[in-house]
N, C-alpha and C positions, 0 to 999 in steps of 0.2 A: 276652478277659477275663484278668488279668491276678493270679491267685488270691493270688500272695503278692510284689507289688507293696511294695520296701522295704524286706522282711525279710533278716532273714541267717538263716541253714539250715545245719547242722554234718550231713554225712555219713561214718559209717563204712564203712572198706571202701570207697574213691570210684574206684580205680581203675580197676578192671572191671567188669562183672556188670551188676548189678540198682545196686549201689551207681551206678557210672559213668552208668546210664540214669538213676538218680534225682537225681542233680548236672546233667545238660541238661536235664532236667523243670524242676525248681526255677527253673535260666534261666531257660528260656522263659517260665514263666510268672508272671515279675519279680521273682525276690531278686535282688539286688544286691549281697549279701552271700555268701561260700558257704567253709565253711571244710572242706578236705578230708583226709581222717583217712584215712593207711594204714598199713601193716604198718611201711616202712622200709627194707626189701631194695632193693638196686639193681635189680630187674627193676619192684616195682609203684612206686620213685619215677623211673624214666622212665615209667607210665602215666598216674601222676599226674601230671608236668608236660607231658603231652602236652593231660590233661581241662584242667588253666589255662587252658592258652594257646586251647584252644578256647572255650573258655566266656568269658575276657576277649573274646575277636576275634570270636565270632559273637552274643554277647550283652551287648557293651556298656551301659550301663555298669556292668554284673556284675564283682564283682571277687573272685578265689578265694586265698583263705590256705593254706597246707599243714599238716599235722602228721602228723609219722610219729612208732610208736610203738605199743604195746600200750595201747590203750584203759583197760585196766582197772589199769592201772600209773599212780599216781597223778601222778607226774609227767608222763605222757605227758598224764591230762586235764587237768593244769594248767592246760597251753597252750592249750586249748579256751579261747578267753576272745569 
């Protein structure tokens, strides 16, 4: 069953954690969409280009946006779009 089948889905935090498990959830069970929010530090944007390229490759045809940046910095949600 295929709960969000279509959607796109903005994750804060998507590097690690709870965040990273909830950006492979969202895959699997069909966005297609998935824009991924972190800090910006070189340590979590190799985390996050690591969740991409798994989430394009194991969950085709899912496709993930990045954005780093402090969230609550209105430029950073700019880019949420």
């Amino acid at each position: 069953m295929a709960l969000l089948a279509g959607k796109t889905v903005c994750i804060t935090g998507s590097s690690r954690g709870i965040g990273r498990a909830t950006a492979i959830e969202c895959a699997k069970h069909g966005a297609t969409g998935l824009i991924l929010h972190f800090l910006g530090d070189a340590v979590t944007e190799q985390e996050v280009l690591s969740l991409k390229q798994e989430i394009e490759t194991k969950y085709a045809p899912a496709k993930a946006a990045i954005v780093p940046g402090d969230i609550a910095d209105p430029a950073t949600s700019s880019k949420v779009r």
